[in-house]
N, C-alpha and C positions, 0 to 999 in steps of 0.2 A: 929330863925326867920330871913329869908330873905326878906326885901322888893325891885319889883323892878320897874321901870318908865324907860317907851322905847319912843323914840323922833326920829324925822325926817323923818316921814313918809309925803307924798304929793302928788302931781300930777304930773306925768311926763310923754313924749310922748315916742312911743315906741322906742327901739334903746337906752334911755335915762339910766343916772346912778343914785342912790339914795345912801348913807349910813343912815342905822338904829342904833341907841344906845340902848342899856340897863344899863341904870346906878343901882348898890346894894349897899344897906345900913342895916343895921343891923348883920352884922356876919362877918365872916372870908372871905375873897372871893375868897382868892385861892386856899381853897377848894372843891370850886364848880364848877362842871359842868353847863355848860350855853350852853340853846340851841336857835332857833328862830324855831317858830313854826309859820302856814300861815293857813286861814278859809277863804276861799270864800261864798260867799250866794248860801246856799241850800250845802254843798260840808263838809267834814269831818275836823274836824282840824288835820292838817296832820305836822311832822318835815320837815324842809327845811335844818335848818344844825347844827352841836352840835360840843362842843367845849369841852372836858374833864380837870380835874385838872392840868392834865398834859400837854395840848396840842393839844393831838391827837383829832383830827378832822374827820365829817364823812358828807356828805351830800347828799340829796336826787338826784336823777339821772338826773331830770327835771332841775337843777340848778348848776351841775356841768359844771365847767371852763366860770361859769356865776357869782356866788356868792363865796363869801369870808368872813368866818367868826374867829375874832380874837379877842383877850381879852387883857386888860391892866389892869394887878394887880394894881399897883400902883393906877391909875384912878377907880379898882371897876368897869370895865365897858367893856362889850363883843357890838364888834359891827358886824355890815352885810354889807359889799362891796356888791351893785346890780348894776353889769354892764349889758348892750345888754336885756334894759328889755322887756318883750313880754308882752301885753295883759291878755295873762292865768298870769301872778303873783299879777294879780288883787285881793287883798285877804287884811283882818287884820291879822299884824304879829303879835305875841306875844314870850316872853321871856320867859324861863322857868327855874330855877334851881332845882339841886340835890345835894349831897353831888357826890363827884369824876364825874359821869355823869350828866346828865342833865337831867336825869326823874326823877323827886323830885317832890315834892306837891307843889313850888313855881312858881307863876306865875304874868306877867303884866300884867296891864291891856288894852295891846292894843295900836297898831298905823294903820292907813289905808292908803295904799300901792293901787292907782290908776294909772295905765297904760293905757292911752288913747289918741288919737288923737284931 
C-alpha cells in the first residue's frame, strides 16, 4: 500500500512558476514509478509526466521544456517544476504510483493548479 498527499498547488498569473509535491508513505519508494497526472472541468484525466524507478522520464507534448518532473528517494517525494505556465494547465493535478512505472492503482487526492490573470 502506497499512500500519497500532493501540495502546492495555487494561483498564479500566466508566465508564472508553481512546484507541485507528492509526498509517499507506506512502502518502498524507490520502487515506484511516480507520475503527475492533470483533469480540467468537463476534459479527461489525462498524464502530464512520469518518472520511473529508475529515472527515466517521459512527458506529455503540451508540457515539454515547460515542466520538470523529479523524485527524491531520500524525501519519498516526486515533485513538478511548472515554469511559462499558460491558461490551458488550468486543471487538478493528481499523483499517481506503480511499481517500476507509474500506472499503478495508487493515487492522491488532488491539488488545484489555477492559471489566471
Amino acid at each position: 500500500q502506497v499512500q500519497l498527499v500532493e501540495s502546492g498547488g495555487g494561483l498564479v498569473q500566466p508566465g508564472g512558476s508553481l512546484r507541485l509535491s507528492c509526498a509517499a508513505s507506506g512502502s518502498v519508494f524507490s520502487v515506484y514509478g511516480l507520475g503527475w497526472y492533470r483533469q480540467a472541468p468537463g476534459k479527461q484525466r489525462e498524464l502530464v509526466a512520469g518518472i520511473t524507478s529508475g529515472g527515466s522520464t517521459n512527458y506529455a507534448d503540451s508540457v515539454k521544456g515547460r515542466f520538470t518532473i523529479s523524485r527524491d528517494n531520500a524525501k519519498d517525494t516526486v515533485y513538478l517544476q511548472m515554469n511559462s505556465l499558460k491558461p490551458e494547465d488550468t486543471a487538478v493535478y493528481y499523483c499517481r504510483a506503480g511499481r517500476v512505472t507509474w500506472m499503478g492503482d495508487y493515487w492522491g487526492q488532488g491539488t488545484q493548479v489555477t492559471v489566471s490573470s
